[in-house]
C-alpha positions as a printed Julia matrix, in Angstrom:
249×3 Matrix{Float64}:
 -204.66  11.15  123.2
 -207.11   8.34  122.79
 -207.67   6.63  119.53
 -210.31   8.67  116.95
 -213.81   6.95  116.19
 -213.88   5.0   113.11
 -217.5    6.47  111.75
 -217.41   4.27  108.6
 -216.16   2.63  105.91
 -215.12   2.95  102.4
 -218.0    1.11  100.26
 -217.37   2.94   96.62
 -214.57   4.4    94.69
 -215.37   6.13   91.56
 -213.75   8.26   88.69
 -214.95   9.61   86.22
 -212.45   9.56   82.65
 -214.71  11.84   80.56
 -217.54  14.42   82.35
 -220.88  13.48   82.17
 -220.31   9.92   80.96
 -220.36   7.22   82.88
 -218.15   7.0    85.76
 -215.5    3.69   86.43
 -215.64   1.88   89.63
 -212.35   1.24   91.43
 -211.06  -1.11   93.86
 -208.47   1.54   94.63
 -207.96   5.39   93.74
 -205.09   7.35   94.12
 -205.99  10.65   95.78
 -202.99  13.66   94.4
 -203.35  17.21   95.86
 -205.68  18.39   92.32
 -207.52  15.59   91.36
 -207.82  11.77   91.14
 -205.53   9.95   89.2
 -207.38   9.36   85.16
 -210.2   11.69   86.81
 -212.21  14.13   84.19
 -209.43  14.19   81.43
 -212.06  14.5    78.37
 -215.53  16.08   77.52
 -217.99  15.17   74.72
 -219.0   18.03   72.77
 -221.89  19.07   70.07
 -219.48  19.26   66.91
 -221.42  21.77   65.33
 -220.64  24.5    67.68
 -218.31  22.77   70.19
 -220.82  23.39   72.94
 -219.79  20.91   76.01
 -222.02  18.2    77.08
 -224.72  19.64   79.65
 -227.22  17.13   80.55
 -228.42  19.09   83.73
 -229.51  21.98   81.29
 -230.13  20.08   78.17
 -232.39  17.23   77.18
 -230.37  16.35   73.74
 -227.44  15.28   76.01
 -229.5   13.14   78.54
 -228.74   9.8    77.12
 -224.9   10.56   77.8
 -224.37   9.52   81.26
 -225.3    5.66   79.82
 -222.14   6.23   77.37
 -219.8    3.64   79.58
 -216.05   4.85   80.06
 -212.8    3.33   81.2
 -208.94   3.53   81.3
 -206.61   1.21   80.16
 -203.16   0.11   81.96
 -201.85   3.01   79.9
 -204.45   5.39   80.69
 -205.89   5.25   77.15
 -209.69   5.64   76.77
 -212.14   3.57   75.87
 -216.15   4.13   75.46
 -219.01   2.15   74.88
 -222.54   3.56   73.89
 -225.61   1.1    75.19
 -225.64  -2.48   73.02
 -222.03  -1.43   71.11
 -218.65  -2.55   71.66
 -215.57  -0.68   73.31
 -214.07   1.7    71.21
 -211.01   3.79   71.94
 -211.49   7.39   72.03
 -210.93  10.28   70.86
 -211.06   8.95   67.23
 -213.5    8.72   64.37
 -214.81   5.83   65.82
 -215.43   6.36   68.81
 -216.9    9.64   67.7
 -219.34   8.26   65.1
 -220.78   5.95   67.63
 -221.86   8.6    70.04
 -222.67  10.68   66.81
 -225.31   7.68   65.89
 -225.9    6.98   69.46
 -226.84  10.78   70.48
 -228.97  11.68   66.9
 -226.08  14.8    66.3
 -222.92  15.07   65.64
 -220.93  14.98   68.59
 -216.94  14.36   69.84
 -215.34  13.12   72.78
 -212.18  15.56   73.29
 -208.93  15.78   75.84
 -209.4   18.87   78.37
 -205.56  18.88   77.96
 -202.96  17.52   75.38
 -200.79  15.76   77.96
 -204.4   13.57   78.94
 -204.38  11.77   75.21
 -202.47   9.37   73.43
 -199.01  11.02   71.85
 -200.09  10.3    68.59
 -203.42  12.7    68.83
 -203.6   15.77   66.97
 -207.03  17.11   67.09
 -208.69  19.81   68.72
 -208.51  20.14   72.79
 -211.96  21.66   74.84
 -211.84  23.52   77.63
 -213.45  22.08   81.27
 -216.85  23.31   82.25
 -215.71  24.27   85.62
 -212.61  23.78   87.91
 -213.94  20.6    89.65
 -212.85  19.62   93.5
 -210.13  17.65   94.28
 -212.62  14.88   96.48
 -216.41  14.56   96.04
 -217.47  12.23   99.3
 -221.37  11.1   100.36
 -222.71   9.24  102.74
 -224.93   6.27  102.68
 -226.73   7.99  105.66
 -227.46  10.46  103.19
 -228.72   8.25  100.76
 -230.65   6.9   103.46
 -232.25  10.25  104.06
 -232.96  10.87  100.98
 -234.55   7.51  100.44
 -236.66   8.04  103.67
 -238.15  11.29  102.14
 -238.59   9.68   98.78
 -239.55   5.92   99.05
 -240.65   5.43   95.74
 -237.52   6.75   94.5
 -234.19   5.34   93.36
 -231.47   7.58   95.41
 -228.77   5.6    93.69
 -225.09   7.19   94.83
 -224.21   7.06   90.24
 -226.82  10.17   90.15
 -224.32  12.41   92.4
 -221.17  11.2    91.11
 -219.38  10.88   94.03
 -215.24   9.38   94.22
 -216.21   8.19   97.5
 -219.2    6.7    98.83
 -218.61   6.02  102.99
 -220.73   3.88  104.5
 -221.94   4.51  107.86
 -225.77   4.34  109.97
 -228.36   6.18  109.15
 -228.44   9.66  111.63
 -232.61  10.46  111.79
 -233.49  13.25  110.17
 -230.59  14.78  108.51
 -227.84  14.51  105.77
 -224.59  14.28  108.19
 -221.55  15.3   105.63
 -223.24  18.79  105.32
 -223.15  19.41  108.75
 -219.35  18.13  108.65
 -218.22  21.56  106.57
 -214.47  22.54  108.27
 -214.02  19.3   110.07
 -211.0   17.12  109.2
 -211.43  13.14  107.85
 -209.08  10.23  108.08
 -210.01   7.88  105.45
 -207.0    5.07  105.53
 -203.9    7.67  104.76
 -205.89  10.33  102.93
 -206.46  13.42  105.31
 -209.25  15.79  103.51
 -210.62  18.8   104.77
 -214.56  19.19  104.21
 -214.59  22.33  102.58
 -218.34  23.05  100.99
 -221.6   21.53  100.24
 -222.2   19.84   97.23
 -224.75  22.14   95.43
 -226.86  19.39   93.24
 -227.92  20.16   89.48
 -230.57  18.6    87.08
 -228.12  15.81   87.06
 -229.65  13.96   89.7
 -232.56  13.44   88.24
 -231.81  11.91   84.8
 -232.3    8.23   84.31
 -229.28   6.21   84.4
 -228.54   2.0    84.05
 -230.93   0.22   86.38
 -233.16   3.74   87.75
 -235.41   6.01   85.91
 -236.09   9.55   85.16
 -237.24  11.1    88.56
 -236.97  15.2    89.16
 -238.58  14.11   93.11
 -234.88  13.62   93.56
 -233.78  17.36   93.58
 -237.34  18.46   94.79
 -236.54  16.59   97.73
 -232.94  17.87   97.75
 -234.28  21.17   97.56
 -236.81  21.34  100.35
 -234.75  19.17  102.87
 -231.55  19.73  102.54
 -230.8   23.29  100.6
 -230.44  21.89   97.77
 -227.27  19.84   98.76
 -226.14  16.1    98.53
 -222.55  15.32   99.4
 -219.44  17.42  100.1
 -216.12  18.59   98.89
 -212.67  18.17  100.02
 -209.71  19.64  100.06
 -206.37  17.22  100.17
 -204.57  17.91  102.97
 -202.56  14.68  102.53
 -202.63  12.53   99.63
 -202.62   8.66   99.72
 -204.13   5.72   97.84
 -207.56   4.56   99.04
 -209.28   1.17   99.39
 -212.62  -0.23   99.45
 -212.64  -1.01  103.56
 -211.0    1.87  104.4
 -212.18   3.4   107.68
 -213.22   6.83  108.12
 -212.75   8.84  110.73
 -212.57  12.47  112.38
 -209.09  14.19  113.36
């Protein structure tokens, strides 16, 4: 059988330690069956009522996706809210930053006891939702998007993707969501595009270097049925690399 088409490349890796903070760029992920290795292992919740962090629904959470996050070489946590310091988190720290930083009193929190340090002993929250082992997008798609809305800042951070593949621009359309069922090859991974990725009020809140701007999902909305991105199942799990090429099976 000839050789499949290489259709792009691998230009961003992202996880994500704690939901709706900032996500951690990666010069390599490691891609299990689940999930992402140090992927979504903590929430911030309101520690009045030990609501979840929701800043697609709620404007006292919007300034949380500036709260910076990363993992340590033991997978440790560690925060840092706009103009402070890194902190490790959970702890009272940690927590009375975001507190101060936020205007309530909030708390960063494992989904799981096995995702914090041993030595934790403080309350757990549950996940929002069961997430998808891959989020992928296209830069064709931010291309699209970008076409529709030139004004706009279509910035791949609002969508949270783990990995951004960049390819050329296809006129008129938003190729991934036209990819649902088909197989990918990215490096060793093998995925299986399984759904669209339905977009939120998310997209629209302003992040480091890009404002406020609900044209975003408007645009998302009208063009594209209210879609950015797809998920994937992992059919075979691997490590993955910025360069990596893409490809159909």
């Amino acid at each position: 059988m000839p050789a499949a088409t290489e259709t792009g490349t691998v230009s961003e890796l992202w996880r994500y330690p704690a939901s709706s903070l900032a996500g951690e760029r990666q010069d390599v992920i490691a891609v299990g069956k689940e999930t992402i290795d140090g992927d979504r292992l903590f929430g911030l919740v309101d520690a009045s009522n030990n609501e979840i962090a929701r800043p697609d629904r709620e404007a006292k959470w919007h300034k949380v996706p500036l709260i910076r996050t990363r993992l340590s070489g033991d997978r440790a946590l560690d925060i840092a809210v706009p103009g402070g310091d890194w902190l490790t988190a959970p702890g009272d720290e940690s927590d009375y930053a975001v507190s101060a930083y936020l205007g309530f009193a909030a708390s960063i929190r494992p989904f799981r006891q096995e995702n914090a340090a041993p030595a934790y002993t403080g309350p757990l929250t549950a996940e929002r939702y069961r997430k998808a082992p891959i989020h992928l997008l296209t830069t064709a798609s931010l291309a699209r998007l970008k076409a529709l809305h030139p004004e706009g800042s279509p910035d791949s951070r609002r969508f949270r993707p783990n990995i951004v593949v960049d390819m050329a621009a296809v006129e008129g359309s938003f190729p991934e969501t036209e990819w649902i069922g088909r197989k990918l090859a990215i490096g060793d991974l093998l995925l299986t595009i399984s759904e669209p990725c339905r977009r939120c009020g998310f997209t629209i809140i302003a992040q480091d270097g890009f404002d406020h701007d609900p044209a975003i999902l408007r645009n998302l909305v009208r063009h594209n049925a209210h879609n950015m991105g797809v998920y994937c199942i992992v059919d075979r799990p691997a490590r993955v690399e910025i360069g990596a090429p893409m490809r159909f099976v």
